[in-house]
C-alpha positions as CSV (number, residue, x, y, z in Angstrom):
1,X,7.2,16.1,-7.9
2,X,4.8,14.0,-5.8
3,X,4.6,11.5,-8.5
4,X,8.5,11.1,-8.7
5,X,8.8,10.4,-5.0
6,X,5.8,7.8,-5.1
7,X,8.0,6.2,-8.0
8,X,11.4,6.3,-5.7
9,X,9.5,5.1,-3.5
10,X,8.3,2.0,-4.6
11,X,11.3,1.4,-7.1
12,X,14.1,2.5,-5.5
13,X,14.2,-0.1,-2.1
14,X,14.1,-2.9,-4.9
15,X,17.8,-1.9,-5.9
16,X,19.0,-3.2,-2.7
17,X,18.1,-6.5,-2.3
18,X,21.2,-6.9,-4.7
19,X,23.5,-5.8,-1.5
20,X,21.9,-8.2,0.5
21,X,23.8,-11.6,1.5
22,X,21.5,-14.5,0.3
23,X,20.8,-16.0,4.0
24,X,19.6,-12.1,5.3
25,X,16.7,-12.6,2.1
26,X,16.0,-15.8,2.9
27,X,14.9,-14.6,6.9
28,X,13.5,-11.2,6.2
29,X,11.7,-11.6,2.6
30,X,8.7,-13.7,4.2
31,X,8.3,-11.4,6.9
32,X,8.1,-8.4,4.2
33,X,5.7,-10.2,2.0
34,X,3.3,-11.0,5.3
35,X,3.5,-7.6,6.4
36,X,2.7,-6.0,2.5
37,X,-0.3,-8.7,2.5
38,X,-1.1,-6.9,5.9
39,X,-0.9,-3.8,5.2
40,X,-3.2,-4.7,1.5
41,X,-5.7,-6.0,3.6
42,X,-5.9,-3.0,6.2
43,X,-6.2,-0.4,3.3
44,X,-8.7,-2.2,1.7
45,X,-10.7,-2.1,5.2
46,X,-10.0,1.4,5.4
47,X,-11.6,2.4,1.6
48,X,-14.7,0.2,2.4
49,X,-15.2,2.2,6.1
50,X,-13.8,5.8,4.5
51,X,-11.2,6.2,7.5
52,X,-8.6,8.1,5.2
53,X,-8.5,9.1,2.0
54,X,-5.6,8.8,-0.7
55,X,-4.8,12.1,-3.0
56,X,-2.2,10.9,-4.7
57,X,-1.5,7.8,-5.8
58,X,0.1,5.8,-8.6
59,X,-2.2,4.7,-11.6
60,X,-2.0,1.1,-10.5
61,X,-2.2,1.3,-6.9
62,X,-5.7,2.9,-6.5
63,X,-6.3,2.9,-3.1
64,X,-3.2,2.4,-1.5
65,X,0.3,4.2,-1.2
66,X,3.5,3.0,-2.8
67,X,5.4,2.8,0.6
68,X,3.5,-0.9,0.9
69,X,5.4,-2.4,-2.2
70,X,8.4,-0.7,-2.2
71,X,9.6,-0.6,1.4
72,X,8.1,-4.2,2.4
């Protein structure tokens, strides 16, 4: 059950970009890629220095949850 909300979770915001008017993608998309790149680079930090630690995780995100990708 985990695994299938990890999925939604990183698939499922994708599906509305279609519902978005062009000109709201065009304001919002770089802020959403800055703040994934964020976010990448604050979980990589927190491996190296041990400050949390991921159970569950998708097979290709191995240190890092699926709320980055999907929801930014």
């Amino acid at each position: 059950m985990a695994h299938f909300v990890m999925w939604f979770l990183l698939i499922g915001p994708w599906f509305l970009l279609f519902f978005f008017d062009t000109e709201r993608m065009k304001r919002f998309v770089p802020v959403g890629i800055f703040a994934a790149l964020l976010l990448t680079i604050v979980f990589q930090i927190a491996q190296r220095y041990e400050w949390w630690i991921i159970h569950d995780n998708l097979f290709f995100l191995t240190n890092m949850t699926p709320f980055i990708y999907g929801v930014f």
